[in-house]
C-alpha positions in Angstrom: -45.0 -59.6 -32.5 -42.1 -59.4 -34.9 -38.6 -58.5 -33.8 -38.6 -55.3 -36.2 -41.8 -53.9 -34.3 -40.7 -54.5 -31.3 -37.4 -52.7 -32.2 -39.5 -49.6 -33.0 -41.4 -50.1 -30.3 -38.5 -49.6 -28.1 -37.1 -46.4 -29.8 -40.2 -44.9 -29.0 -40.5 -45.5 -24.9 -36.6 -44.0 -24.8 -37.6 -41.0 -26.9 -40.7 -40.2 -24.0 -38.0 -41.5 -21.3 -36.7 -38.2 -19.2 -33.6 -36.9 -20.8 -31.3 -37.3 -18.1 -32.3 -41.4 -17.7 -30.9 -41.8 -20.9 -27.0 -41.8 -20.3 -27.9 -42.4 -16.7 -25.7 -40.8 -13.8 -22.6 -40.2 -15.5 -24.0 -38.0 -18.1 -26.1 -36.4 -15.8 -23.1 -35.3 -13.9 -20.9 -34.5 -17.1 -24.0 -32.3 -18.1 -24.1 -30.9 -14.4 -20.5 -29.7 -14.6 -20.9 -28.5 -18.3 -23.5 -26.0 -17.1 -21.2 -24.7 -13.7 -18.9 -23.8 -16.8 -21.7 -22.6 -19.0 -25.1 -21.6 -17.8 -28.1 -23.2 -19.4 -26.5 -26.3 -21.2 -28.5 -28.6 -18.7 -31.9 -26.7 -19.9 -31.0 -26.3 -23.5 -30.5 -30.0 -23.3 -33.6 -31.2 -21.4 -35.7 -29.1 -23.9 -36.0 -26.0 -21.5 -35.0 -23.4 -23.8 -36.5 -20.5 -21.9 -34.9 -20.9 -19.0 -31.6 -22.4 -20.4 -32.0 -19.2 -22.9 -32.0 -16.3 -20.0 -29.4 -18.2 -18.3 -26.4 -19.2 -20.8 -27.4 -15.2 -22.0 -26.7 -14.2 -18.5 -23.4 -16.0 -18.1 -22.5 -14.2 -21.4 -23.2 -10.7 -20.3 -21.4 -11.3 -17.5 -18.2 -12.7 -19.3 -18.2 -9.9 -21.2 -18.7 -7.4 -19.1 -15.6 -9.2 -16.7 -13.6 -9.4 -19.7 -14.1 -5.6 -21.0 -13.9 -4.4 -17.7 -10.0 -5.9 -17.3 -8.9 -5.3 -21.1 -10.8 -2.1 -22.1 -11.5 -0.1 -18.7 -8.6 -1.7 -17.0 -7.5 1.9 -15.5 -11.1 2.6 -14.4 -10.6 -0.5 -11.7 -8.0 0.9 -10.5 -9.8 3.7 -9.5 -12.7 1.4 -7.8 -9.9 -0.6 -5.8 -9.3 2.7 -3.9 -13.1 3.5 -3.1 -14.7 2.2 0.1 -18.0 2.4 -1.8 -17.5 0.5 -4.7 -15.4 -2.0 -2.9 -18.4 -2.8 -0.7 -20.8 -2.9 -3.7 -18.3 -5.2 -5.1 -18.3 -7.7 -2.0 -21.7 -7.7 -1.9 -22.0 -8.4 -5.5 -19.6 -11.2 -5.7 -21.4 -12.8 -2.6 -24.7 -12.5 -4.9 -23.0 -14.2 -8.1 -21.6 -17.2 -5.6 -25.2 -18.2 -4.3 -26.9 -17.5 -8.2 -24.0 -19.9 -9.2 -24.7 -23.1 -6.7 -28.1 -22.1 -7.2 -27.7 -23.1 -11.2 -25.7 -26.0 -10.4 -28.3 -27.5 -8.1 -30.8 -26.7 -10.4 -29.0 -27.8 -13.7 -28.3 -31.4 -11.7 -32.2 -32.3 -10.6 -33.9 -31.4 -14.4 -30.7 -34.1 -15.2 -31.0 -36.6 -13.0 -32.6 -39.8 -13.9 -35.5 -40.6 -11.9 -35.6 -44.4 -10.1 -32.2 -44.5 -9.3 -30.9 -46.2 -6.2 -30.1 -45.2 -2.6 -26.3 -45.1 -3.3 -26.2 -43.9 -6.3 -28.1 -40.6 -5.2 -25.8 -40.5 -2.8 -23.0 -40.4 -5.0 -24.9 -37.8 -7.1 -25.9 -35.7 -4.3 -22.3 -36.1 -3.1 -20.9 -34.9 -6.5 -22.8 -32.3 -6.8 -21.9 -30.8 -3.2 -18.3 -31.1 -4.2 -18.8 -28.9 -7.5 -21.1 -26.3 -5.6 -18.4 -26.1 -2.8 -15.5 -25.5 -5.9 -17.6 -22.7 -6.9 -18.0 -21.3 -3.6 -14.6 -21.1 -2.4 -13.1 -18.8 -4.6 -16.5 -16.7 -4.4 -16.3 -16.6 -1.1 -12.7 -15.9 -0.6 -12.5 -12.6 -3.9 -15.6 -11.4 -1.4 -13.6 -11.7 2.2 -10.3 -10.0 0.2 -12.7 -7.3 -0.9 -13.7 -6.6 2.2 -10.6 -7.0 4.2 -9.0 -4.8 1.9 -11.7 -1.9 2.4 -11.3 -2.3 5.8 -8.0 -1.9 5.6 -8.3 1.3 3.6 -10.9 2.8 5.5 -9.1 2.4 8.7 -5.8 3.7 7.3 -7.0 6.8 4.9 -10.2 8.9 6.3 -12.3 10.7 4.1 -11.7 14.4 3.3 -14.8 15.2 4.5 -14.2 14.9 8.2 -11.2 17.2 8.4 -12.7 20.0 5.4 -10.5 19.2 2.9 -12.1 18.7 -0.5 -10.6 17.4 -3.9 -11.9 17.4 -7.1 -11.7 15.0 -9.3 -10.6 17.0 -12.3 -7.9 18.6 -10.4 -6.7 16.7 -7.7 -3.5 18.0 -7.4 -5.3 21.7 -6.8 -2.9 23.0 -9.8 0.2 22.1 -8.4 2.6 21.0 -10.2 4.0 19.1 -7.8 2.6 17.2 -4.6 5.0 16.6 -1.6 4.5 14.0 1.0 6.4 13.5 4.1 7.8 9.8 4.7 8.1 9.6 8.6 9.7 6.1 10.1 8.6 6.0 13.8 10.4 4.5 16.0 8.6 3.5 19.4 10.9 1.9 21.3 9.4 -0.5 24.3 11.9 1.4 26.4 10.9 4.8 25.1 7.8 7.0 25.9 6.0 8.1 22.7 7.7 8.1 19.0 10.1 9.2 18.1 10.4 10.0 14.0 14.1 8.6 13.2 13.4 8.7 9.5 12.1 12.0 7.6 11.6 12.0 4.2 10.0 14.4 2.0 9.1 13.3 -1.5 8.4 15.8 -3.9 6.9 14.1 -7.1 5.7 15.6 -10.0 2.2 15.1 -10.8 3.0 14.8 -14.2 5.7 13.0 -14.9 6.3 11.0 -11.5 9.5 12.0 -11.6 10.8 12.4 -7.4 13.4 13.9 -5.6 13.6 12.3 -2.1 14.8 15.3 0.4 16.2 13.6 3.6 16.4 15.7 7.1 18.6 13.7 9.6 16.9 12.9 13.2 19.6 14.7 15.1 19.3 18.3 13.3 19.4 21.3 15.8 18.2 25.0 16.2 15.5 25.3 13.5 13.1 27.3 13.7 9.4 26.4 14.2 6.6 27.7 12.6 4.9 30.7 13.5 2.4 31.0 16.0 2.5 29.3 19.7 5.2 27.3 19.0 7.5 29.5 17.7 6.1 31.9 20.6 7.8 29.5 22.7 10.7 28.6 21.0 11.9 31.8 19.3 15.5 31.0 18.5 14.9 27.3 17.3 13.5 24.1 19.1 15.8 23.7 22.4 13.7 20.9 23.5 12.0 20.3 26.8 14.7 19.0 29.1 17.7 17.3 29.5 16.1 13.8 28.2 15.4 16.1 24.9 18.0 18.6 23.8 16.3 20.2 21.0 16.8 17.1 18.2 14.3 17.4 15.1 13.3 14.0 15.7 11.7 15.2 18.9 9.0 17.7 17.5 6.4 15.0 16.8 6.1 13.8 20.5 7.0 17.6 21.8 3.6 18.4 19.8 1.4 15.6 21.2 2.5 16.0 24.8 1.9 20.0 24.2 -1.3 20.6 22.9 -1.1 24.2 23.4 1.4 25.1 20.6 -0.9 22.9 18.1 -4.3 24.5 18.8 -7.5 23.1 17.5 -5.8 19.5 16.6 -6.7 16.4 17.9 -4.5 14.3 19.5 -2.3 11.3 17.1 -2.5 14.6 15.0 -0.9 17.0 16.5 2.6 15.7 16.0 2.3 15.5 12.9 1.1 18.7 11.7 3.9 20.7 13.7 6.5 18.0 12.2 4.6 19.1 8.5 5.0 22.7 9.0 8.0 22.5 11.0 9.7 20.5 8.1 8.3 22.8 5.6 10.2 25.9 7.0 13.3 24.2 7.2 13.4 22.8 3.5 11.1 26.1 2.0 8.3 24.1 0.0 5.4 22.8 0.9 4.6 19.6 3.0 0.8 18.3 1.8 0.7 15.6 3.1 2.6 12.6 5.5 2.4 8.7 5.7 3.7 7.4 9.2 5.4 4.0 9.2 6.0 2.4 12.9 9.4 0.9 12.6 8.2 -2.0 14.6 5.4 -3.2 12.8 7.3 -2.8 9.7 8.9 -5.9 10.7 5.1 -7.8 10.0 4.8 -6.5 7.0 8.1 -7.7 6.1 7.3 -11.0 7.3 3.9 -11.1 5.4 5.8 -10.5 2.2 8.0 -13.8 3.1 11.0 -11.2 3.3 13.2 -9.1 1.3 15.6 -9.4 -0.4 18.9 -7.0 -0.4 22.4 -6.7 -1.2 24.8 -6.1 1.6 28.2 -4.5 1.6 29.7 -4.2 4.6 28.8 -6.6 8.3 26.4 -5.4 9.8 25.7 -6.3 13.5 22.2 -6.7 15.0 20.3 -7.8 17.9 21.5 -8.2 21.5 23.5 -11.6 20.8 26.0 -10.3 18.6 24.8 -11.4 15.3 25.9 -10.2 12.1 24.0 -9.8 8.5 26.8 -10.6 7.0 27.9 -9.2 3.0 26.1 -10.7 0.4 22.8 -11.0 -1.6 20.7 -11.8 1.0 16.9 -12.8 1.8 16.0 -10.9 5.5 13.3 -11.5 7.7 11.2 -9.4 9.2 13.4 -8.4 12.1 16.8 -8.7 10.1 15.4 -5.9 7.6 14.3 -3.9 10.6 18.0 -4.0 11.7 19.1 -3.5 8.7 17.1 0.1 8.3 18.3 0.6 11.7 21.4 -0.3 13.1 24.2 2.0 13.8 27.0 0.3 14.8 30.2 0.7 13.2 28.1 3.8 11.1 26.5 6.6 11.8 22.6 8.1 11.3 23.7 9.0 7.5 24.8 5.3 6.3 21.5 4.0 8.1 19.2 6.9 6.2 20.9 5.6 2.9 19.9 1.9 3.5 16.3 3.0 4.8 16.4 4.6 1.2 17.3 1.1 -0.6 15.2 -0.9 1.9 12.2 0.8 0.6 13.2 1.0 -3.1 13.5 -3.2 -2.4 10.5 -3.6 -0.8 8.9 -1.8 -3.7 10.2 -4.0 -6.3 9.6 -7.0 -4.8 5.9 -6.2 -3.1 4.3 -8.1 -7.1 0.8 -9.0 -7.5 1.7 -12.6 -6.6 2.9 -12.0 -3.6 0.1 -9.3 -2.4 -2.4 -11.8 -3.3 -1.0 -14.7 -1.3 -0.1 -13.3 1.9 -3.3 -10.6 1.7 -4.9 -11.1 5.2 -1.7 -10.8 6.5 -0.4 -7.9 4.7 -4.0 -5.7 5.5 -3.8 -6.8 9.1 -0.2 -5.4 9.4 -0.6 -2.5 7.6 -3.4 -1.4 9.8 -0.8 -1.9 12.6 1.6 0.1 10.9 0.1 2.8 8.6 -0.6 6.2 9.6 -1.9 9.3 7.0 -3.6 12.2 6.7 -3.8 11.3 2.6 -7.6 11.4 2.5 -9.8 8.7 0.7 -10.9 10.9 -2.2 -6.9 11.3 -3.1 -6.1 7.8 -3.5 -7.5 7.3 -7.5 -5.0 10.1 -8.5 -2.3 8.9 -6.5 -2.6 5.3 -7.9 -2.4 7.0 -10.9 1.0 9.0 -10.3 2.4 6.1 -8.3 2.0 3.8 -11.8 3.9 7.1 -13.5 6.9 7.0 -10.7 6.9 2.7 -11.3 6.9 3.0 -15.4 10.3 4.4 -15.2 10.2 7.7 -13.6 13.8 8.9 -12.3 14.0 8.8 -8.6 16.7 10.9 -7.4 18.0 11.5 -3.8 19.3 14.6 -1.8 20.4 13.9 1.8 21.0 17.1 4.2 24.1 15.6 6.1 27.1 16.2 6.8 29.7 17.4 5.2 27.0 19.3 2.7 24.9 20.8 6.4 26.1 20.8 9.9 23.9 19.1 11.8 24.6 20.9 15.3 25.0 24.5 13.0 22.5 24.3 10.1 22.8 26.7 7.2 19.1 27.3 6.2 19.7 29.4 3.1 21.7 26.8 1.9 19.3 23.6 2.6 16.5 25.7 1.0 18.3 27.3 -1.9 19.4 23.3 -2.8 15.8 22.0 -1.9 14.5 24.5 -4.4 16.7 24.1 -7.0 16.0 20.1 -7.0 12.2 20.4 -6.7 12.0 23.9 -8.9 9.2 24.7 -6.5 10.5 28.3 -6.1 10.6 28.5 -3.3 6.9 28.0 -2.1 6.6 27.4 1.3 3.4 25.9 3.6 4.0 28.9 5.9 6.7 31.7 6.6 9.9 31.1 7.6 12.9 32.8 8.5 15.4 33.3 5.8 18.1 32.3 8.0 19.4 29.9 10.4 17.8 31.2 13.9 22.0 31.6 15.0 22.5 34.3 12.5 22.7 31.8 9.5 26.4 31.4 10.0 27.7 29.3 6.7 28.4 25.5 7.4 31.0 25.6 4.9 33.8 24.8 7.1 32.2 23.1 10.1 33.8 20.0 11.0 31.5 16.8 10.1 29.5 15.0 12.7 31.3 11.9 13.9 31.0 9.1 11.9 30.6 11.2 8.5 33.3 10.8 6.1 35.4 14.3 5.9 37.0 13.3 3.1 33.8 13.0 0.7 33.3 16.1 -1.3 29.4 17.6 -0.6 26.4 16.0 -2.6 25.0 19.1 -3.8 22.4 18.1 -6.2 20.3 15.1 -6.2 21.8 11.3 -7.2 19.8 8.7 -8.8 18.9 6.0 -6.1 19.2 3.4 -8.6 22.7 4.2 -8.3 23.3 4.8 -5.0 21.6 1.0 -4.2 23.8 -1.9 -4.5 22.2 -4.6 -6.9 
């Protein structure tokens, strides 16, 4: 036989030879990874062209529809990442795409590999192609366990409206209002405390078309306001007096007043009941509506700090913290969980009115810093604190509208502040008019209120013109009678 048929000969056993024999393992295994990145290489290759046809058309409606759905419809995501339902439709359908995917890369390897080889090196191969299937998994696996810690997380902090009767539509979620006003309430349960006491109320008023927000600060120790009316203000008639010696009629004291009373809150369950008297309650005082609240315990806070990997904030002035006499001392500084804590909290050496201004810039910093990166990192953490932490009566259906505003309030909204302390209200002596005649010019709400209140202070709504400060306030600072921007009331 001459050397040129036997040449020919040759070409024609490696042409009926299985594709995959040809190049052996290693192209086999180049092939398998080919088709993890692109579907159907491994059958187009082999000849399959049906099969690698429906699959590599697969992997490109999916691309597409992943990459539409973030440039084109990005806003519409948005909207799914705050419902319960889609998020669990998600999870499930990322746990689908996962096993499809391995399943493809198992598949794609045996029409590869060559037949005949040895004991090691299907080993190897087998081995190889575990590793790839496990690379695909993983990041399946974890989008699908964030997707569903994060709906539990939602689900367990915002109810639906449906199991309280409230109902918002879609079209008009803000019911024609032009604004929407939320209470901020810091509770602070002390271990050596019964019940919570709300140190830190804070009604923002933003409007729903702009974002722009006007923060309206009450301080903790304000006195004879009235309640609203109804069995509470049956039993207080001239103004909270409080239940006691161990509470002497402080505004911070309403919230656990409500729960331990539920008389004067009829018809509420209990964790509610504190904070619908604080809502209306808060409402009378400042004469617009309260909508809704978000409770923050002070304590857990501190996690949610720490899940960030801290804050970081400028200091001006020592402050000392702790039981051990330590000191945050002056400076751009990086806190902890428990240093920011103190820092929102601490008193010594100030008063309740310099700790409600760095509450203000401790949650401006927290917002600024609180980026993708850092959600995405420390997520588990983050939705295990915040369930801790996180109280509301903002109900599910809200939250696609109130994504949408808070994007409006981040895209350079003007934030603006307007603390009631002294020397602009008495604290022991309140002038009601006053704090409602300012609250209404900074929200232009005219004046519409949740419920009646009295027009006056319940004491005869004797002017707080010339009271003397409480202690601690400056007397020399002239009154802030209109709202400041909290950009510049922040140190940078």
């Amino acid at each position: 036989m001459s050397s040129r048929s036997a040449g020919r000969r040759t070409a024609t056993e490696d042409a009926d030879r299985p594709a995959g024999e040809a190049g052996g393992l290693p192209r086999a295994l180049a092939l398998t990874l080919a088709s993890a990145l692109v579907w159907g290489i491994a059958h187009l290759v082999t000849g399959r062209r049906v099969a690698g046809g429906l699959l590599l058309g697969a992997y490109l409606l999916i691309a597409a529809a992943t990459g539409t759905a973030f440039t084109v419809y990005r806003s519409d995501l948005v909207h799914l990442a705050v419902r319960p339902d889609a998020l669990q439709r998600i999870s499930a359908g990322l746990v689908l795409l996962g096993v499809v995917w391995i399943v493809v890369v198992i598949r794609s390897y045996q029409v590869l590999r060559p037949d005949g080889m040895p004991v090691r090196a299907r080993a190897l191969g087998g081995a190889a192609v575990a590793v790839l299937c496990f690379t695909v998994a993983v990041p399946m696996a974890w989008s699908a366990h964030s997707t569903y810690v994060y709906r539990d997380a939602l689900t367990s902090i915002f109810r639906s409206g449906n199991e309280n009767g409230r109902r918002i539509d879609a079209s008009d979620p803000w019911n024609g209002e032009r604004r929407v006003n939320v209470l901020l309430l810091g509770g602070d349960a002390a271990a050596n405390r019964q019940g919570v006491r709300t140190d830190s109320m804070t009604v923002a008023s933003v409007d729903t078309k702009t974002g722009d927000t006007v923060l309206l600060s009450l301080p903790r120790n304000l006195e004879r306001f009235p309640l609203p009316p109804g069995p509470a203000r049956d039993r207080f008639p001239y103004g909270f007096t409080g239940d006691g010696p161990a509470t002497p009629g402080l505004l911070n004291e309403v919230y656990q007043y409500a729960e331990e009373h539920p008389d004067i809150v009829p018809g509420v369950a209990k964790d509610h009941r504190g904070p619908e008297l604080l809502k209306a309650t808060i409402a009378g005082i400042l004469g617009i509506r309260v909508d809704y609240y978000i409770l923050v315990d002070m304590f857990g806070f501190a996690d949610i700090i720490d899940a960030m990997g801290g804050v970081t904030v400028s200091i001006t002035q020592p402050i000392p913290y702790g039981l051990e006499g330590a000191v945050l001392q002056p400076g751009r500084r990086r806190l902890g969980g428990k240093e920011a804590l103190w820092y929102g909290r601490s008193r010594t050496d100030s008063d309740d009115y310099v700790r409600m201004g760095r509450q203000k810039c401790l949650m401006r910093a927290i917002a600024r810093q609180a980026d993708p990166q850092t959600v995405l990192t420390k997520f588990d953490k983050l939705a295990s604190a915040a369930k801790r932490t996180l109280s509301t009566d903002i109900p599910q259906e809200l939250l696609p509208a109130l994504m949408k505003l808070s994007n409006k309030v981040k895209d350079g909204a003007q934030i603006n502040s307007l603390p009631f302390v002294p020397p602009l209200i008495s604290t022991a002596n309140p002038d009601f008019d006053l704090i409602r005649r300012l609250a209404d010019k900074a929200t232009g709400t005219g004046g519409e209120t949740a419920s009646p209140s009295p027009s006056s202070s319940p004491t005869g709504g004797r002017s707080n013109a010339h009271s003397t400060p409480s202690p601690g306030a400056s007397a020399s600072r002239s009154p802030q009678t209109k709202p400041v921007s909290l950009e510049a009331s922040c140190p940078s």
